[in-house]
Structures are given as structure tokens and as C-alpha cells.
C-alpha positions in Angstrom: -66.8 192.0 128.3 -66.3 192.9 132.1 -69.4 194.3 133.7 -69.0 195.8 137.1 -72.0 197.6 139.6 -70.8 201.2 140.3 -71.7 202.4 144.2 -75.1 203.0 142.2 -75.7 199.4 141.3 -78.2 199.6 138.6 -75.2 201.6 136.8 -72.8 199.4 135.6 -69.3 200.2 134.0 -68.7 197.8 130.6 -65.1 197.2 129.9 -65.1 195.7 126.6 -62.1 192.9 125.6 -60.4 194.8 123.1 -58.3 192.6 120.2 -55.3 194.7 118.9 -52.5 193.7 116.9 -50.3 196.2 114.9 -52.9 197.0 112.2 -55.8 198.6 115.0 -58.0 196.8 117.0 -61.6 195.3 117.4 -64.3 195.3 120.5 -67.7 194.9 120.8 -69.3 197.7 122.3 -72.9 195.9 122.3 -74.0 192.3 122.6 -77.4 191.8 123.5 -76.6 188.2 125.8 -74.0 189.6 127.6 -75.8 192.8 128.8 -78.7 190.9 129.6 -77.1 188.6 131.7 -75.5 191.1 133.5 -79.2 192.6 134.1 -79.2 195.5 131.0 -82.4 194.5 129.4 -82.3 197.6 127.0 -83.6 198.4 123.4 -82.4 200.9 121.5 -84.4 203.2 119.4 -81.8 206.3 118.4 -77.9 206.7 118.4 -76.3 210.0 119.0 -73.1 211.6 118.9 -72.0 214.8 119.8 -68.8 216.8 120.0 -67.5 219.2 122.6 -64.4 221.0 123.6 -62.5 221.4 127.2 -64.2 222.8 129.9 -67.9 221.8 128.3 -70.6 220.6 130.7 -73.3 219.1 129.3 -76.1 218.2 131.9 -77.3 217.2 134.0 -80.3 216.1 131.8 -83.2 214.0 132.1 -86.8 213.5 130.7 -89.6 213.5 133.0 -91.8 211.3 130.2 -90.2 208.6 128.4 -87.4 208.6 130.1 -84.1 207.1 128.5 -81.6 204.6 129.3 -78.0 205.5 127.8 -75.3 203.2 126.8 -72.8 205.9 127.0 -69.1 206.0 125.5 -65.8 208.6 124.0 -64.4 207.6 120.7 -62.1 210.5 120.9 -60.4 212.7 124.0 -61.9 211.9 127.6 -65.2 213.2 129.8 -66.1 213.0 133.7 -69.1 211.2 133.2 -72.0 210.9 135.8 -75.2 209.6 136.8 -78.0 210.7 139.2 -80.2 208.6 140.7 -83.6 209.6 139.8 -85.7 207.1 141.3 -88.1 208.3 144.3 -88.4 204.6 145.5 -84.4 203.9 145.2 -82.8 203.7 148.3 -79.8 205.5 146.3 -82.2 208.5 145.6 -81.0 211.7 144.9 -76.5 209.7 145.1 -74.2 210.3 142.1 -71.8 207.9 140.6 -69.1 209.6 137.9 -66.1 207.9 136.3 -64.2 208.9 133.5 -64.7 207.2 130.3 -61.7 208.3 127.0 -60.8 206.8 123.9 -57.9 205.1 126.0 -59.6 202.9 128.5 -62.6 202.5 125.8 -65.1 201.9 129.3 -68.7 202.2 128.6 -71.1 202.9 131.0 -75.0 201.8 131.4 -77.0 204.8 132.6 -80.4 203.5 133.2 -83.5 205.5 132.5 -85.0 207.5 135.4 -81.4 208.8 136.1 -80.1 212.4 135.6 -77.3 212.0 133.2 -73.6 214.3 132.5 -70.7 214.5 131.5 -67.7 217.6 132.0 -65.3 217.4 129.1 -61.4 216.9 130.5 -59.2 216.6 127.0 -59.1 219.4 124.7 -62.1 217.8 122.5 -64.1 214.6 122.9 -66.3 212.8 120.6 -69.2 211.3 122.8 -71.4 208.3 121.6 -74.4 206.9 123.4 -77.7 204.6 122.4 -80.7 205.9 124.0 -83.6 203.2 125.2 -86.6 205.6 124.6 -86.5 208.8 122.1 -86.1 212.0 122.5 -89.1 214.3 124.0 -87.7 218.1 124.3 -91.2 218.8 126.3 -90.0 216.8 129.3 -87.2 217.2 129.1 -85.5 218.7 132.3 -81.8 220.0 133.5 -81.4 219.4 137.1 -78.4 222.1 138.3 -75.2 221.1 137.9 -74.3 222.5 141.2 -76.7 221.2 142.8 -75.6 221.4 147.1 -78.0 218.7 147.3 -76.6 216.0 145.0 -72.8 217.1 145.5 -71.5 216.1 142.4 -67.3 216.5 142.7 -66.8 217.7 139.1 -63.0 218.6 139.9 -63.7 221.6 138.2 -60.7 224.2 139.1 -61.8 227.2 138.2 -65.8 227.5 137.4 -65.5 230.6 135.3 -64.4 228.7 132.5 -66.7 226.0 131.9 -68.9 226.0 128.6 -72.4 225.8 129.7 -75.6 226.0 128.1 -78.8 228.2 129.0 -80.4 225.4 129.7 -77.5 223.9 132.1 -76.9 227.4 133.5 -80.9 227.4 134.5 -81.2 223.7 136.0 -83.5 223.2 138.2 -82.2 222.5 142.1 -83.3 218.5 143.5 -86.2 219.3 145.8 -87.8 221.3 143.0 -86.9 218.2 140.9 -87.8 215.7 143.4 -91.4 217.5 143.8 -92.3 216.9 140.1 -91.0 213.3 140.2 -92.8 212.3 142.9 -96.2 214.4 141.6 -95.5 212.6 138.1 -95.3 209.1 139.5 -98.0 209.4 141.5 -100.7 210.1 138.7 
């Protein structure tokens, strides 16, 4: 397994080995000793999956109280997927990191917890996996705007009209008002 630091370098890209032969192949997508040497000391408490069509933006979410790591991946089609930094004390506070993560290239990608997290659907469906290091808390969770002029995320989105949002996407909040409740939250 090849783990690399993004520009963010608490996110890391995993590009597991993958063994193929004519009959399929085989990769580990988790090993416990390998992500902790690389500095992923992460346990896992609920696995999702979700699927989505073109032109769907999910995020960018985050949970103000038990915040979650991801170990994020596509088993089918291909995603834009990013990651905010989150972290008031983080010199990289408020910076973005994407890459694109598909069934093809089979890249993983460690989105720590206290990080904004996305992903803009590129193929005409994708299947998106990910482990979650805490569990999910709908009353803190937050959306922080997509669009955010502040965090300048390059979605390569053409032609805005047509992306699939949600209420709650379509709502996010902008990064001051974000950072104000971090910062009031972390200093209690």
C-alpha cells in the first residue's frame, strides 16, 4: 500500500497494491499496521455506502461534536473528492485538498476528523464507500457552503445549474460563520 501526504498533510491519499490476474483481482483496502505507521491511528465504528448520479454534490459536511474521520473510496464510476481543513489551530485552516478517487485507479483517501468533507459526482453514477471513526450525530451536524469564496474549492463544475444538491447543501453555512462556532466550541 502507497501512502502519500496531500498539500494538507494530515490527509493522505492510499493507493492500495492491487493483484489481478484474468479471473479479477484482490487489494486490501484496510490494514491496521500499515495505516498506523503511516500516522492513521483510526477506529472504525460504522461503514456506509451511498449511491449518487452525475452532477450530485454531496457536502461539504461536518459534525461540530464527535467529529469523524473517513476512510473514503468509489467501487463504481468516479467523484471529485475533497477535504477542508477544519482545525482552528492548523496552520492549513480554512485550505482544501480534492483529488479524484473511481473504480479505476481504486485510491482511497484518509479524511481526518475535524475536516469538512465532499465529493461532486463526475461518471454517470458512482457507488461511494467510506468507514467513519466516530458515529453519526445529525444534531451537530453542519454543511459548510459549497461555494464558499472563502475556501475556493475548484469543483470544475461547468455549468452550476445542473448540479443535484440537497437543502441542506443548498443552505451551508459560509466559513467565518463556521469558523465562529469552531472556535466558540473549542474554547468551552
Amino acid at each position: 500500500m502507497k501512502i502519500t501526504e496531500t498539500r494538507i498533510p494530515a490527509v493522505k491519499l492510499i493507493e492500495p497494491k492491487i493483484f489481478g490476474d484474468e479471473r479479477g483481482f484482490f487489494m486490501e483496502t484496510w490494514n491496521e499496521k500499515a495505516f498506523c505507521e503511516a500516522g492513521i491511528n483510526a477506529t472504525f465504528v460504522q461503514d456506509n455506502h451511498s449511491r449518487s448520479v452525475k452532477n450530485t454534490l454531496r457536502g461539504l459536511h461536518y459534525q461540530i461534536k464527535q467529529p469523524q474521520g473517513k476512510l473514503v473510496r468509489v467501487t463504481r464510476g468516479e467523484v471529485f473528492d475533497v477535504a477542508v481543513d477544519l482545525r482552528p489551530e492548523s496552520p492549513t485552516f480554512g485550505h482544501w485538498v480534492g483529488e479524484y478517487l473511481s473504480e479505476e485507479n481504486n485510491r482511497m483517501l484518509w479524511v481526518p476528523p475535524r475536516f469538512a468533507h465532499g465529493f461532486l459526482v463526475v461518471s454517470d453514477t458512482a457507488d461511494f464507500q467510506y468507514k467513519c471513526t466516530d458515529f453519526y450525530a445529525p444534531e451537530y451536524e453542519r454543511s459548510l457552503h459549497w461555494r464558499d469564496p472563502d475556501i475556493g474549492v475548484e469543483w470544475r463544475v461547468c455549468d452550476a445549474g445542473n448540479l443535484r444538491l440537497s437543502e441542506k447543501d443548498i443552505n451551508g453555512i459560509n466559513f467565518e460563520e463556521a469558523s465562529e462556532e469552531l472556535l466558540d466550541f473549542y474554547r468551552r
